[in-house]
TITOR-501329 format. One record per residue (C-alpha): residue number from 0; chain; x, y, z. Coordinates in nm, 2 decimals. Example, Ala and Ser with C-alpha at 12.3 -4.5 7.8 and 13.67 -1.06 7.14 Angstrom:
<rec tikol="0" kegu="A" c1="1.23" c2="-0.45" c3="0.78"/>
<rec tikol="1" kegu="A" c1="1.37" c2="-0.11" c3="0.71"/>
! end
This chain:
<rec tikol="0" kegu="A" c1="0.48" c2="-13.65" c3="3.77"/>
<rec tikol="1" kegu="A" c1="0.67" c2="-13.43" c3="3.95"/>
<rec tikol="2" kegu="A" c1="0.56" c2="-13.60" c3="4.32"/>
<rec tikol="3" kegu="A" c1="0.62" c2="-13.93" c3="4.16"/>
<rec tikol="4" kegu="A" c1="1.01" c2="-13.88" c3="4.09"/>
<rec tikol="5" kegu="A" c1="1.07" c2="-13.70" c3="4.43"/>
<rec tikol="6" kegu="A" c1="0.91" c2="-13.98" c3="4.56"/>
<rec tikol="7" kegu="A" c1="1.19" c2="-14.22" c3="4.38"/>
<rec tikol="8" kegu="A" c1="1.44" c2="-13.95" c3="4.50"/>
<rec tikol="9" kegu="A" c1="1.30" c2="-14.04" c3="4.87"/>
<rec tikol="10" kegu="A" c1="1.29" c2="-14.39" c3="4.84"/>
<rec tikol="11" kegu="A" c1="1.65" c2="-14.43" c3="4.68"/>
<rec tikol="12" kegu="A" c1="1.80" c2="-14.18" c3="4.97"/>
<rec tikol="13" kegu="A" c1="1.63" c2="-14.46" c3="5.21"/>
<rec tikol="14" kegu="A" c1="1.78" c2="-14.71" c3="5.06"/>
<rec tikol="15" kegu="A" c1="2.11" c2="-14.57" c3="5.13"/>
<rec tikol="16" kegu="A" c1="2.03" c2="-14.51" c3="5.48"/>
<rec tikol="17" kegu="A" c1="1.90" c2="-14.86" c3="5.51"/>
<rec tikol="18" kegu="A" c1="2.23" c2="-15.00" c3="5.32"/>
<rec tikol="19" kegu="A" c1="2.46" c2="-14.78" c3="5.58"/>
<rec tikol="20" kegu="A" c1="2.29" c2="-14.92" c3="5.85"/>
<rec tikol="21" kegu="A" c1="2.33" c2="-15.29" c3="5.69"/>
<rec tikol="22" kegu="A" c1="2.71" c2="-15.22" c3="5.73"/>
<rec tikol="23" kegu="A" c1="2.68" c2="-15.07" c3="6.07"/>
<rec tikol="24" kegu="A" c1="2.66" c2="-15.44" c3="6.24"/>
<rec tikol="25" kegu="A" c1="2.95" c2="-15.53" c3="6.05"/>
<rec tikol="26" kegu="A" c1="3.19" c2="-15.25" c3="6.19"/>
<rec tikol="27" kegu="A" c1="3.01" c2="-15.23" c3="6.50"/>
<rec tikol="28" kegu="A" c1="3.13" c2="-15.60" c3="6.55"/>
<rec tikol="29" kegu="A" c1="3.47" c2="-15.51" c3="6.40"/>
<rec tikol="30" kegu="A" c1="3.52" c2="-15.28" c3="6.73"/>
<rec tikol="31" kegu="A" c1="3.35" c2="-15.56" c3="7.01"/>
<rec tikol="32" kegu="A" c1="3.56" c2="-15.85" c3="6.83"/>
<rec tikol="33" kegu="A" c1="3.87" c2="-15.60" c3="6.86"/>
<rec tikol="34" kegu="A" c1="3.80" c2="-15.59" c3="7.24"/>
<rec tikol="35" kegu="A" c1="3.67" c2="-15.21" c3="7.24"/>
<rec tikol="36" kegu="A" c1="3.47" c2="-15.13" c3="7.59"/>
<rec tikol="37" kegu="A" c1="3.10" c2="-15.04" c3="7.46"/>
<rec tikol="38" kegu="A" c1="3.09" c2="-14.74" c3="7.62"/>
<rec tikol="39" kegu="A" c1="3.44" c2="-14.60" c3="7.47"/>
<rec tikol="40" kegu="A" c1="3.30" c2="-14.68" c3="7.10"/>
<rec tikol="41" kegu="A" c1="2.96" c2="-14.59" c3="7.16"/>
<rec tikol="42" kegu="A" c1="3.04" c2="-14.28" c3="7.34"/>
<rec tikol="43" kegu="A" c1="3.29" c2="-14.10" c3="7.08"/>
<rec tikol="44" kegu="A" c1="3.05" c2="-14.23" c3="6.84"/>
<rec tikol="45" kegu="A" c1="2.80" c2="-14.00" c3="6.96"/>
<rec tikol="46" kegu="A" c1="3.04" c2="-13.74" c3="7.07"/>
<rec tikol="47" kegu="A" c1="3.19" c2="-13.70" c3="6.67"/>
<rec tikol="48" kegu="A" c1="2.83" c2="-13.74" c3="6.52"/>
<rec tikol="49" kegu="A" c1="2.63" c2="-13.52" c3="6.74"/>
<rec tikol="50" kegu="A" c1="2.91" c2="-13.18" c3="6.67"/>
<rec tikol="51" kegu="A" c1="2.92" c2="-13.27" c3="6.33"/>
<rec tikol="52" kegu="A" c1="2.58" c2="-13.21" c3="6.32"/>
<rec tikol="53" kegu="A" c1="2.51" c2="-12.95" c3="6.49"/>
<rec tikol="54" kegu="A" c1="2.79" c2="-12.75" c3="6.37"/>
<rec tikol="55" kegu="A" c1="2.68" c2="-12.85" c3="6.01"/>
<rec tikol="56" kegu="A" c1="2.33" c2="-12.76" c3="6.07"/>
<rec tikol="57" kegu="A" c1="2.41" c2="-12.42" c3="6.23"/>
<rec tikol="58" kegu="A" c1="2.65" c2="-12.31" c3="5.97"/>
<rec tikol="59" kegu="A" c1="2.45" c2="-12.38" c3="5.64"/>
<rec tikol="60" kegu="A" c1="2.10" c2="-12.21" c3="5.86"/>
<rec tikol="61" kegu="A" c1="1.88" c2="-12.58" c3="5.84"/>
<rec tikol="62" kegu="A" c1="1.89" c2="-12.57" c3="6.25"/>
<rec tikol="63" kegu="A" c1="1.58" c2="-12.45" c3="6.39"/>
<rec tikol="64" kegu="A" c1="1.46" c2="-12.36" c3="6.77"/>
<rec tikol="65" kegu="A" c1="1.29" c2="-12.55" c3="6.99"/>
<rec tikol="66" kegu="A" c1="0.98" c2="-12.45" c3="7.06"/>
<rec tikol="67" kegu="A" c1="0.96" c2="-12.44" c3="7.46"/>
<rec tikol="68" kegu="A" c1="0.72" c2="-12.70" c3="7.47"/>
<rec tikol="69" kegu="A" c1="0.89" c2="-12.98" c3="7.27"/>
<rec tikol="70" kegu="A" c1="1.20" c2="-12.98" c3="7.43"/>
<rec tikol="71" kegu="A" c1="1.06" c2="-13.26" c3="7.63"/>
<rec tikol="72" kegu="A" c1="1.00" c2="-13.45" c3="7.32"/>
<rec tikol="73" kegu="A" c1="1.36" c2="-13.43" c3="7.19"/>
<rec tikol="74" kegu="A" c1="1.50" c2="-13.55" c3="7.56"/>
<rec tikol="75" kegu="A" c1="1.27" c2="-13.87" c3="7.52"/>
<rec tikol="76" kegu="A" c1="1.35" c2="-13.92" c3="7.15"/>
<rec tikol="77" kegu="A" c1="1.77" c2="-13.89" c3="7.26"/>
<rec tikol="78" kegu="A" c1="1.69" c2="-14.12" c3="7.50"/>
<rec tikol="79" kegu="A" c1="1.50" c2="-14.37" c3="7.32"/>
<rec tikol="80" kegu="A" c1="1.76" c2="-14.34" c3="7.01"/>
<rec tikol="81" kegu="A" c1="2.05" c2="-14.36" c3="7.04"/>
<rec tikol="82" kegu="A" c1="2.11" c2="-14.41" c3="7.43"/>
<rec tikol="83" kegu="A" c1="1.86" c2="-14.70" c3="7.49"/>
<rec tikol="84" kegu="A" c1="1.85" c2="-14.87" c3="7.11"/>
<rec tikol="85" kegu="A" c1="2.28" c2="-14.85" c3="7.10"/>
<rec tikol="86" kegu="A" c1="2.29" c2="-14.98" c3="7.47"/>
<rec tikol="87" kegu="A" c1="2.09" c2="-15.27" c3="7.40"/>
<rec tikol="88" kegu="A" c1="2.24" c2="-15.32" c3="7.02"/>
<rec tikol="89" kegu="A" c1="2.61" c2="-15.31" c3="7.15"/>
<rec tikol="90" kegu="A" c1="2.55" c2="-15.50" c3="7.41"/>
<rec tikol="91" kegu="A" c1="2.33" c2="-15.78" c3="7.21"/>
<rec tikol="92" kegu="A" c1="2.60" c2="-15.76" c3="6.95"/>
<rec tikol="93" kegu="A" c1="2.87" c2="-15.85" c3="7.19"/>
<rec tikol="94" kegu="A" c1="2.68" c2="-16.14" c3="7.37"/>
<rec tikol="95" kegu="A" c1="2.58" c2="-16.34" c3="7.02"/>
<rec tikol="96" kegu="A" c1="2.92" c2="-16.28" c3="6.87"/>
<rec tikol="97" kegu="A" c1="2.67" c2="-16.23" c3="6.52"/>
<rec tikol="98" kegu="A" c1="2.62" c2="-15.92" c3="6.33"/>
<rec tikol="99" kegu="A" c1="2.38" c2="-16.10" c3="6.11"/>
<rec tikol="100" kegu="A" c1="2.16" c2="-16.26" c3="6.41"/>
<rec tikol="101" kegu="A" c1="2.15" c2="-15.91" c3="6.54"/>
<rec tikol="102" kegu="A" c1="2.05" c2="-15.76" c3="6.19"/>
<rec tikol="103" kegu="A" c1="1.76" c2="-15.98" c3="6.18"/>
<rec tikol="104" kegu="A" c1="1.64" c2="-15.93" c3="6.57"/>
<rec tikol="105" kegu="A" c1="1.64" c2="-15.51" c3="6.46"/>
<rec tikol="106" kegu="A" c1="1.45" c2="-15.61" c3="6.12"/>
<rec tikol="107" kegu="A" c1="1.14" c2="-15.67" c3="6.35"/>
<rec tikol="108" kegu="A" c1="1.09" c2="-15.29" c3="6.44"/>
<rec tikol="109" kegu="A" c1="0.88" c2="-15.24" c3="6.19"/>
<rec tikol="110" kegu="A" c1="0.69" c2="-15.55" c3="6.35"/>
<rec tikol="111" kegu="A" c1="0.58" c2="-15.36" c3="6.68"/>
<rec tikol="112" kegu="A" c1="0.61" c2="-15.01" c3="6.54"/>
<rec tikol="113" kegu="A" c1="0.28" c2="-15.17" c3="6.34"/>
<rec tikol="114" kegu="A" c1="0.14" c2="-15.29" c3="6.64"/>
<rec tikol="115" kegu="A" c1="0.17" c2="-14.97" c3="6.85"/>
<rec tikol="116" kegu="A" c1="0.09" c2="-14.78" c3="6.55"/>
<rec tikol="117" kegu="A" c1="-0.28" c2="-14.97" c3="6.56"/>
<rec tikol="118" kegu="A" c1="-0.29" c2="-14.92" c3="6.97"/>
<rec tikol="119" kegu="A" c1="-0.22" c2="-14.59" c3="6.93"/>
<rec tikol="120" kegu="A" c1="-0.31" c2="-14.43" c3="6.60"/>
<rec tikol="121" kegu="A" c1="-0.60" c2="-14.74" c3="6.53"/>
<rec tikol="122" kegu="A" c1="-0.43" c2="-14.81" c3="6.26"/>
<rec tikol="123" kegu="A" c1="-0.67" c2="-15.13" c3="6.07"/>
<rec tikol="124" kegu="A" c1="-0.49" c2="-15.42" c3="6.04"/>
<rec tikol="125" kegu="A" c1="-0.57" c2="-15.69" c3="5.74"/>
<rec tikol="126" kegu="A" c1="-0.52" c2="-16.09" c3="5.77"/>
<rec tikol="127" kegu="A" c1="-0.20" c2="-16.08" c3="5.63"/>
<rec tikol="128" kegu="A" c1="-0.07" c2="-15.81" c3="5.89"/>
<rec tikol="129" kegu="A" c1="-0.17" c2="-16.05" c3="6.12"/>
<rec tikol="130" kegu="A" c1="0.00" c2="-16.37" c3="5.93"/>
<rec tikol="131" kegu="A" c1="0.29" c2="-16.16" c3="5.88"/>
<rec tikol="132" kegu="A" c1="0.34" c2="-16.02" c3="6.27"/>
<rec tikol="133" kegu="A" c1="0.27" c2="-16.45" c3="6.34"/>
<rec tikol="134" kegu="A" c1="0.56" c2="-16.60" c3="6.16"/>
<rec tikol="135" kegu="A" c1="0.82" c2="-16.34" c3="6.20"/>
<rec tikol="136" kegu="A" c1="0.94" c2="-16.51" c3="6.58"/>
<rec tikol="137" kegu="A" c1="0.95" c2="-16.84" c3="6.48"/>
<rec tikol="138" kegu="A" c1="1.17" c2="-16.73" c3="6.19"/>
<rec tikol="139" kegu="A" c1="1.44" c2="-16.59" c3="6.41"/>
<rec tikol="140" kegu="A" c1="1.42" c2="-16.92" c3="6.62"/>
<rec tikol="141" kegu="A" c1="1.49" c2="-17.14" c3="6.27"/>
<rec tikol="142" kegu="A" c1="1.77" c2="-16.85" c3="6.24"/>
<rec tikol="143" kegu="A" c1="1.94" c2="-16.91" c3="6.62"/>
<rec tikol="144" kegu="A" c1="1.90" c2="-17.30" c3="6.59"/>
<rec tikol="145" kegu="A" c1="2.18" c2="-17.50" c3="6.60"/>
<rec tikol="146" kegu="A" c1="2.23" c2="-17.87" c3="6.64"/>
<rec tikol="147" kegu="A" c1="1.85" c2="-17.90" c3="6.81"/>
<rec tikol="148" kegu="A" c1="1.88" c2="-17.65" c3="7.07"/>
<rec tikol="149" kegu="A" c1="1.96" c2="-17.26" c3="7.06"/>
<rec tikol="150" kegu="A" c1="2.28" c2="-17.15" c3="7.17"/>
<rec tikol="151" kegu="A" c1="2.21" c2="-16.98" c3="7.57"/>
<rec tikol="152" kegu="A" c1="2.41" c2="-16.67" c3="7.42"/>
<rec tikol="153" kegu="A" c1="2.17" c2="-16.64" c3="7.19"/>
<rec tikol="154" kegu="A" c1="1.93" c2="-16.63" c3="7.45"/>
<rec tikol="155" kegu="A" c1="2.12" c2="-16.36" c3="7.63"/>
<rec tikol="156" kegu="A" c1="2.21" c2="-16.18" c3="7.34"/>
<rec tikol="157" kegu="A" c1="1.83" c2="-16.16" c3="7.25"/>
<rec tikol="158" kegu="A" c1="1.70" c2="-16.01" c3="7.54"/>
<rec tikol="159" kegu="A" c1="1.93" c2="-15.67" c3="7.48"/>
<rec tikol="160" kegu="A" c1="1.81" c2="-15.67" c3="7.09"/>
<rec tikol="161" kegu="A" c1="1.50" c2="-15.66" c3="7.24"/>
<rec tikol="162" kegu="A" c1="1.61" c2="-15.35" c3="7.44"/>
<rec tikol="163" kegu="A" c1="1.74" c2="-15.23" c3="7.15"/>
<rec tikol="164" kegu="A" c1="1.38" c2="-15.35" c3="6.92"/>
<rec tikol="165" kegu="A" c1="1.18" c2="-15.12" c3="7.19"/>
<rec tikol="166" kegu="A" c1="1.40" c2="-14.79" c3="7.21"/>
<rec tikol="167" kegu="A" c1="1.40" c2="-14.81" c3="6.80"/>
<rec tikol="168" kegu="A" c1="0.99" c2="-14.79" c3="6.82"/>
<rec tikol="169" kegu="A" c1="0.99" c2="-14.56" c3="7.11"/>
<rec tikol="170" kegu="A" c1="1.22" c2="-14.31" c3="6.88"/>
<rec tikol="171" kegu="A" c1="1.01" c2="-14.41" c3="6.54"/>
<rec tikol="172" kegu="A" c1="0.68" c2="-14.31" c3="6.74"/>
<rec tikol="173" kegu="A" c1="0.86" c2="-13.96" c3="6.85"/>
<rec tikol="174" kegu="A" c1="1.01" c2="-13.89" c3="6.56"/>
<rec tikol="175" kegu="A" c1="0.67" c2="-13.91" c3="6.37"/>
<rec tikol="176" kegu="A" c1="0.53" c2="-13.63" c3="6.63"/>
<rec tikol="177" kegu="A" c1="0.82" c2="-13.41" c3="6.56"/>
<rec tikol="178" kegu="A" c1="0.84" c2="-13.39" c3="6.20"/>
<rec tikol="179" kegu="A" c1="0.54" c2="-13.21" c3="6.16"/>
<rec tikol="180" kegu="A" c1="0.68" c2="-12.91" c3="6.31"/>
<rec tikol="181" kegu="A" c1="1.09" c2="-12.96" c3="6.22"/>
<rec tikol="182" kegu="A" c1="1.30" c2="-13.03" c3="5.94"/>
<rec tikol="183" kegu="A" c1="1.54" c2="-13.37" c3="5.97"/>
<rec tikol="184" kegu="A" c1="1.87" c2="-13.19" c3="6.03"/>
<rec tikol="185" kegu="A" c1="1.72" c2="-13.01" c3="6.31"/>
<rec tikol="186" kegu="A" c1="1.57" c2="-13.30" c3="6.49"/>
<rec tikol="187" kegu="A" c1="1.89" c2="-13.57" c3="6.37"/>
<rec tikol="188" kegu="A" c1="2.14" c2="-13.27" c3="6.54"/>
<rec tikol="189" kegu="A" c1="1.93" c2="-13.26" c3="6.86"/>
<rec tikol="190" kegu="A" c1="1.89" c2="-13.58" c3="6.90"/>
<rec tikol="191" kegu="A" c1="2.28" c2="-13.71" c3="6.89"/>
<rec tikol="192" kegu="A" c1="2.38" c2="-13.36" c3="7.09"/>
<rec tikol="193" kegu="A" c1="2.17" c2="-13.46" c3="7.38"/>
<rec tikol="194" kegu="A" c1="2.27" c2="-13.79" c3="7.40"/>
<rec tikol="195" kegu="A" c1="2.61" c2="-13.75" c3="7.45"/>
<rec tikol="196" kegu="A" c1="2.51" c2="-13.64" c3="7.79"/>
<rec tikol="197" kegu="A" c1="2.28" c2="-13.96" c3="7.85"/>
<rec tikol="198" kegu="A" c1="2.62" c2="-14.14" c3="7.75"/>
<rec tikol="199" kegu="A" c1="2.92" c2="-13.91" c3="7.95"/>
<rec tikol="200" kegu="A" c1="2.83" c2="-14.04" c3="8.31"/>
<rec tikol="201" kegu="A" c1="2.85" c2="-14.45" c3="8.19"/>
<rec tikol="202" kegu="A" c1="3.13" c2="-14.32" c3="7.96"/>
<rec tikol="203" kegu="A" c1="3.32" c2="-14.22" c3="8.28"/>
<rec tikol="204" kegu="A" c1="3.18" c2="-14.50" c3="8.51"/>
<rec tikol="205" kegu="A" c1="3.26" c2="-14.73" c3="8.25"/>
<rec tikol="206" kegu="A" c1="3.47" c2="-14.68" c3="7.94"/>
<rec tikol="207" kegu="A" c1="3.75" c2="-14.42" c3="8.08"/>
<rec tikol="208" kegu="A" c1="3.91" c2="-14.69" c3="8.34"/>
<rec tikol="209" kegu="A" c1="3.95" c2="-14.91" c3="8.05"/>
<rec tikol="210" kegu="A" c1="4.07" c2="-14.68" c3="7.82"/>
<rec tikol="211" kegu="A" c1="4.42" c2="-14.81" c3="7.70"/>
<rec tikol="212" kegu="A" c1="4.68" c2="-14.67" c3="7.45"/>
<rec tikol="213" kegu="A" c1="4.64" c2="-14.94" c3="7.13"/>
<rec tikol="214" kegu="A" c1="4.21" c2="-14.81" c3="7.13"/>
<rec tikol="215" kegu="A" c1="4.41" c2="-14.53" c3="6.85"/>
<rec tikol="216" kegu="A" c1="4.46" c2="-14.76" c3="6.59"/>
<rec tikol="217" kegu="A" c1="4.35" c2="-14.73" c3="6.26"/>
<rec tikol="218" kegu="A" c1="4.17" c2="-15.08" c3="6.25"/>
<rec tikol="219" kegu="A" c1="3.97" c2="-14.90" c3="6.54"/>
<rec tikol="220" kegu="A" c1="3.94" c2="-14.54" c3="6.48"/>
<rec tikol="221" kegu="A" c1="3.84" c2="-14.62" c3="6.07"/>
<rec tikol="222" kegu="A" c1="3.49" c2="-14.83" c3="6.19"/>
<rec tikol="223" kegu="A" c1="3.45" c2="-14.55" c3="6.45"/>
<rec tikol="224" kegu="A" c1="3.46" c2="-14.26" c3="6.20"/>
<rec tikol="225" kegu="A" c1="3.23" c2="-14.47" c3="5.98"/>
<rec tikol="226" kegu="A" c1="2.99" c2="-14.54" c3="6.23"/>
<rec tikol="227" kegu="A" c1="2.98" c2="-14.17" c3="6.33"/>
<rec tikol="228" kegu="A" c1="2.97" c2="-14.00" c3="5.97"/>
<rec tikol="229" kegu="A" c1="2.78" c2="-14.23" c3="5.78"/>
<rec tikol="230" kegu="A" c1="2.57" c2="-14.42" c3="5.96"/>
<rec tikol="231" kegu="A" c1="2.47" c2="-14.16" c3="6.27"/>
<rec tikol="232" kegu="A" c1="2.48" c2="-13.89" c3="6.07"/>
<rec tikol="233" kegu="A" c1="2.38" c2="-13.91" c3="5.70"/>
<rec tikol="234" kegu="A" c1="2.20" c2="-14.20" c3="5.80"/>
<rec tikol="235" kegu="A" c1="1.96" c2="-14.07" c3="6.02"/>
<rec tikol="236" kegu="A" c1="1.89" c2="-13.71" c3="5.82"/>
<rec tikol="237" kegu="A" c1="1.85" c2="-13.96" c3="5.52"/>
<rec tikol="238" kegu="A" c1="1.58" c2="-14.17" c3="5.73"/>
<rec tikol="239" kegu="A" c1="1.42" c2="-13.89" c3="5.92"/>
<rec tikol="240" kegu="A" c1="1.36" c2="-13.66" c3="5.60"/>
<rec tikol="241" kegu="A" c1="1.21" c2="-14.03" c3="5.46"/>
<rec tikol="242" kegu="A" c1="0.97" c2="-14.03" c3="5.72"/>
<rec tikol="243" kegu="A" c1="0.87" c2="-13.67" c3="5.67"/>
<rec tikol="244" kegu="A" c1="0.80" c2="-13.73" c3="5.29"/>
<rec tikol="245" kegu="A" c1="0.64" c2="-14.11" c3="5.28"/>
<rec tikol="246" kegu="A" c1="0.51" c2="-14.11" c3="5.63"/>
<rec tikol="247" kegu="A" c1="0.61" c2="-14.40" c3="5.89"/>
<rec tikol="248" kegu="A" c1="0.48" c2="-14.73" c3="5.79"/>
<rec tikol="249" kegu="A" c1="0.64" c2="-14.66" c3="5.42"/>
<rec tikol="250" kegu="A" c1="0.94" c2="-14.57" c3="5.58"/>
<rec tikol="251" kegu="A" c1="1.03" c2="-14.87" c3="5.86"/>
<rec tikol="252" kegu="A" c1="0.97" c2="-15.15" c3="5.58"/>
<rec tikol="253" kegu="A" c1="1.32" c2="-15.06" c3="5.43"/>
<rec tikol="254" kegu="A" c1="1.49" c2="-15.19" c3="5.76"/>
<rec tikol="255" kegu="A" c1="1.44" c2="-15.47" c3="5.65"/>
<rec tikol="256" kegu="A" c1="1.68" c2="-15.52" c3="5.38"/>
<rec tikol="257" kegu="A" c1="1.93" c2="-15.46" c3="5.68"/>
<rec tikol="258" kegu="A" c1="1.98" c2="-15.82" c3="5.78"/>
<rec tikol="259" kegu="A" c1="2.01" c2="-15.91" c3="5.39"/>
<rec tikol="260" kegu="A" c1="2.30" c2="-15.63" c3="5.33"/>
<rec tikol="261" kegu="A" c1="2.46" c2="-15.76" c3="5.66"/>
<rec tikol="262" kegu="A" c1="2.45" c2="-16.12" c3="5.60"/>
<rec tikol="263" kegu="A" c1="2.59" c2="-16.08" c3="5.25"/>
<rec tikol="264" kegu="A" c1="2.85" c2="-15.89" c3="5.36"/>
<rec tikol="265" kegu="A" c1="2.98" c2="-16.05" c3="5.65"/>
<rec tikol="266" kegu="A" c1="2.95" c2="-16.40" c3="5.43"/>
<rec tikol="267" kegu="A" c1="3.14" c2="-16.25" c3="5.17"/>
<rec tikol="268" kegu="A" c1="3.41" c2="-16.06" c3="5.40"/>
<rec tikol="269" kegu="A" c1="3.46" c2="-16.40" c3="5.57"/>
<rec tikol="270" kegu="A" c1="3.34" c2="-16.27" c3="5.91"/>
<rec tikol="271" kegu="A" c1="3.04" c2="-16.53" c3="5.94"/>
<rec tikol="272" kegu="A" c1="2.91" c2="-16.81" c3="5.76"/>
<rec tikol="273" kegu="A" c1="2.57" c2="-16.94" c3="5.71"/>
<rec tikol="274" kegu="A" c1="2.37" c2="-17.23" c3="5.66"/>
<rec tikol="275" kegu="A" c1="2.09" c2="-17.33" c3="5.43"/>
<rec tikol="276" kegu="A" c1="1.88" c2="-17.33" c3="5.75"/>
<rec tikol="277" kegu="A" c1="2.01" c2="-16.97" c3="5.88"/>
<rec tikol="278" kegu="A" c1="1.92" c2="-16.81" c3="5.50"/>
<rec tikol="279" kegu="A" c1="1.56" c2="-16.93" c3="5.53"/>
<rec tikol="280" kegu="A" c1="1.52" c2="-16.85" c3="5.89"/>
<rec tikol="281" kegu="A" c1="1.61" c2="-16.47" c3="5.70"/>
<rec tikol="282" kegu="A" c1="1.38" c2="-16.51" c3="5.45"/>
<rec tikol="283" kegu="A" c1="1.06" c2="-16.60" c3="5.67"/>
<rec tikol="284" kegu="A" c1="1.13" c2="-16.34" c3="5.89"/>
<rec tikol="285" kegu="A" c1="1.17" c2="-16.11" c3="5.58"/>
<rec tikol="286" kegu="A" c1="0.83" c2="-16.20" c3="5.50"/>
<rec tikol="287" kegu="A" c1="0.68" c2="-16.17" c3="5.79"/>
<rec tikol="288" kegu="A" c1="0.81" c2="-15.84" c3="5.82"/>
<rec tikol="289" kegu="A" c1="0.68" c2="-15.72" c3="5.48"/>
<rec tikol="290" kegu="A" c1="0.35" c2="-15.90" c3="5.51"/>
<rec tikol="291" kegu="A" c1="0.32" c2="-15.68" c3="5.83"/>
<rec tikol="292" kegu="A" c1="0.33" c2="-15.38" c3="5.65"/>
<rec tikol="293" kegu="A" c1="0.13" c2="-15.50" c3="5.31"/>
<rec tikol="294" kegu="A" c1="-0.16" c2="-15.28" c3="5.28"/>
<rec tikol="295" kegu="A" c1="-0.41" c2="-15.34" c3="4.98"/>
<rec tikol="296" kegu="A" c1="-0.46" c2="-15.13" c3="4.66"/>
<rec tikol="297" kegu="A" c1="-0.76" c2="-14.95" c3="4.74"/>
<rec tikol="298" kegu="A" c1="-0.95" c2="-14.91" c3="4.36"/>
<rec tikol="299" kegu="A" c1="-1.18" c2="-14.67" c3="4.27"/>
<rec tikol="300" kegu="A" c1="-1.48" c2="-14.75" c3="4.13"/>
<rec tikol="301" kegu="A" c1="-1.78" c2="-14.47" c3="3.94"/>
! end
């Protein structure tokens, strides 16, 4: 009984995480459509997440040393998440002008994070894994098409989601090694803390020249601290100490409520609208992405 409602406790936690994250595309497109370089936003994203954490961590005693040995694990989960994934999200998020488009792009993780997971850890599959990993593309092409063709900015915008698709796995498949040794605030702080340093030399490449006075604005810096505390910080202990208790494959199927959470709330906020033939294109994919994941009731029989 006890396992069962720390089990609920896990699962609603996750669903905050997952909600947070819905929101993320909206205020992530609230900085790109208020003409904020990607590497200014991104980078003091990462910057105010990774000291809150660590500070946090190291003051109430949940940070824990690194082992030698998996130090190269914690540069190659940085890298994968956030430095590739935000990269490619920003970036994909900027090109398709569409927060919900890009929501349902990032709801497939769970899609190849199910394929590698069978590669790697020969994970069986069942026929309606199969079915589901099948229709999931074609429902983002019902999503992206408009008038009978699909907009080339869509095109575009797709390839860096896919960036974005592949440094989410790459971090979901480190993640899953590391757990087994430290607790989520431990490898959450590590991971943002080293990545501002993947991010500083585009940062001053990049961002700095176009820095400009009106960037401190409180229609800018109020997404930015949102971004930062909620969704990179208690977001990603919430998700990391999900994977830890219910495993990986449990875990990943809550993303994808984040295209449902985004398109509501960018519908309803008046940032985006959406035809009948955008809301199924959601819904296959949606289905594709939880018949991916469906695993049968195995019985037990005397």
């Amino acid at each position: 009984m006890e396992q069962k409602h720390n089990n609920t406790v896990t699962y609603l936690l996750l669903l905050l995480a997952v909600t947070l994250w819905g929101f993320s595309f909206i205020w992530t497109n609230d900085l790109i459509r208020q003409d904020v370089p990607i590497f200014i936003f991104v980078f003091l994203r990462i910057t105010i997440s990774g000291c809150v954490l660590m500070l946090f961590s190291k003051l109430t005693g949940k940070l824990q040393k690194v082992k030698k040995k998996d130090w190269k694990w914690f540069l190659l989960i940085s890298f994968f998440e956030p430095f590739i994934y935000f990269i490619g999200e920003s970036y994909g998020m900027k090109t398709t002008d569409s927060a919900t488009l890009s929501s349902v792009v990032i709801a497939t993780i769970p899609i190849f994070t199910l394929i590698l997971g069978q590669i790697i850890y020969k994970e069986p599959l069942t026929k309606l894994n199969i079915i589901g990993v099948v229709i999931t593309l074609p429902g983002i092409l019902i999503f992206m098409w408009n008038g009978g063709s699909v907009k080339p900015e869509y095109l575009y915008g797709l390839l860096f989601l896919a960036i974005a698709v592949a440094g989410s796995v790459g971090y979901g498949l480190v993640c899953k090694r590391l757990t087994s040794d430290y607790n989520a605030y431990t490898i959450t702080s590590y991971q943002f803390f080293i990545s501002i340093f993947f991010f500083l030399i585009p940062f001053l490449l990049w961002g700095l020249p176009a820095w400009r006075p009106g960037l401190l604005t409180f229609s800018v810096i109020k997404p930015l601290l949102c971004l930062a505390l909620l969704c990179s910080c208690l977001a990603f202990v919430l998700y990391v100490k999900s994977i830890d208790k219910v495993g990986m494959t449990k875990t990943v199927i809550f993303n994808s409520l984040s295209p449902v959470i985004s398109a509501i709330v960018a519908y309803f906020s008046g940032r985006e609208s959406l035809s009948y033939q955008q809301v199924i294109g959601i819904a296959v994919v949606l289905c594709g992405v939880i018949l991916a994941q469906f695993k049968p009731v195995v019985r037990c029989t005397k």
